[in-house]
C-alpha positions, -999 to 999 in steps of 0.1 A, spaced: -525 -689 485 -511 -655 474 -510 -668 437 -547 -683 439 -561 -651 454 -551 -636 421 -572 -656 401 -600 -648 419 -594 -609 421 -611 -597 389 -644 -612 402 -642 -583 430 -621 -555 417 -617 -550 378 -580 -539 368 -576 -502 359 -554 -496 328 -528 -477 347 -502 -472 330 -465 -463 344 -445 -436 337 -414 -432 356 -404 -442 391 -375 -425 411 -367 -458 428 -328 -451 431 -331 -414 446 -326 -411 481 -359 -393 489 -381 -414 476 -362 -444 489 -361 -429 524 -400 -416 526 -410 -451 513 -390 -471 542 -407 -443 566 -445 -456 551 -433 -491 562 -423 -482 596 -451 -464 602 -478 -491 594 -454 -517 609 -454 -499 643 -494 -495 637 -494 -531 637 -472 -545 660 -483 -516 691 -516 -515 680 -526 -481 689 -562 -470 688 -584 -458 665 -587 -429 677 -553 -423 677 -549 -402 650 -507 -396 654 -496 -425 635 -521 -425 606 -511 -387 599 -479 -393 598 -486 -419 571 -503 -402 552 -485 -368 555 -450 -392 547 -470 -408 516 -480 -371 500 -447 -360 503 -431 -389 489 -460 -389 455 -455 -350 457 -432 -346 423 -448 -381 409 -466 -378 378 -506 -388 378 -502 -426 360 -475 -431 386 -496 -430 413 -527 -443 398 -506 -469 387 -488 -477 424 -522 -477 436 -530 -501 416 -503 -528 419 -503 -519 459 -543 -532 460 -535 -557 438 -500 -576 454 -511 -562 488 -545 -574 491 -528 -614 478 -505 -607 502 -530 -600 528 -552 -630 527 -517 -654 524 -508 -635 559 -542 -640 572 -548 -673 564 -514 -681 582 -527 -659 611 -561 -676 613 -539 -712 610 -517 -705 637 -546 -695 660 -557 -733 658 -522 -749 655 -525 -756 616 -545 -786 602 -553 -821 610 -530 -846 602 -552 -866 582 -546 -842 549 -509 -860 553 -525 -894 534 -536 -870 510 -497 -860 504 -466 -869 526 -447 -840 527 -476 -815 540 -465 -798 561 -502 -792 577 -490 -752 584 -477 -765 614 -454 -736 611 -480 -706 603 -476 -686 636 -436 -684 620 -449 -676 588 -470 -649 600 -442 -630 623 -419 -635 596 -450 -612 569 -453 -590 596 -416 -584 598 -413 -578 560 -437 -547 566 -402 -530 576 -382 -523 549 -348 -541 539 -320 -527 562 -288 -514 547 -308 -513 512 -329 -488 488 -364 -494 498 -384 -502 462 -417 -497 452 -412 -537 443 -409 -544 479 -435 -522 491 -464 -527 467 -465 -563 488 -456 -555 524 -475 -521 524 -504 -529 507 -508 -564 532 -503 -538 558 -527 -515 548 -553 -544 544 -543 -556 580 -554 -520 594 -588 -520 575 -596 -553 584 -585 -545 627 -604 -508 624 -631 -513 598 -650 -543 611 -683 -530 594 -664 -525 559 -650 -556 563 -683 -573 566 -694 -556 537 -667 -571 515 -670 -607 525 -706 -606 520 -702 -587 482 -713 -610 458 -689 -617 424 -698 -599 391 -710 -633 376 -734 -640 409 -754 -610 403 -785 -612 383 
């Protein structure tokens, strides 16, 4: 799903040409701010605290300034860009197994279709296990590579709970080559 989502993304969102300079992925700081951007949205997720509750989301964004404080411009245009881009596949592969769960996966009949379909029997694992990878890796440098996935998914989670009306707007927005 994550893979088919990208062949569909130009149609909604046209690729910047970011380009990337350099990224302190083995210094400490950076390593240790990223992991605390993945905690944060991880704890927004799991606790689900209000909207109006304005605690966690400052401390996310405070944590990501700091951390992009001494990046250079492309850097950051280009994280930005790879975070939309893995994070929002990585998003509808963690909604689709959310939305699967809820109904207990598909009907069996598909299984004609091919015998070792698995029907997403096992989606509500799936989706604990995305939700989990929000955290970063214990005992390990937190990368931008890990990140760019779980961070971006998480940031598309929180939209999609908090901005209902946005949301709406983007399912209804019609693709480039639909628009007269």
């Amino acid at each position: 799903m994550h893979e088919c989502f990208h062949v569909f993304q130009p149609n909604y969102h046209e690729r910047a040409d970011s380009s990337w300079g350099e990224l302190p992925e083995l210094d400490a700081d950076y390593s240790a701010l990223l992991g605390l951007e993945s905690r944060i949205l991880h704890e927004m997720i799991v606790n689900r605290p209000s909207q109006n509750d304005s605690v966690l989301i400052s401390m996310f964004v405070a944590t990501r300034e700091e951390r992009r404080r001494n990046l250079a411009r492309d850097v950051v245009l280009a994280e930005n860009e790879d975070e939309f881009s893995e994070g929002t596949a990585s998003y509808i592969q963690t909604r689709l197994s959310e939305m699967l769960s809820r109904i207990g996966g598909l009907a069996l009949p598909l299984r004609a279709v091919d015998s070792q379909f698995c029907c997403f029997s096992e989606a509500g694992a799936d989706y604990n296990q995305m939700i989990f990878r929000i955290l970063p890796p214990q005992d390990m440098v937190t990368t931008f590579m890990h990140a760019k996935y779980n961070i971006g998914m998480a940031e598309c989670r929180l939209l999609t709970d908090w901005c209902p009306a946005g949301r709406a707007s983007w399912d209804r927005k019609e693709s480039p080559s639909t628009k007269s």
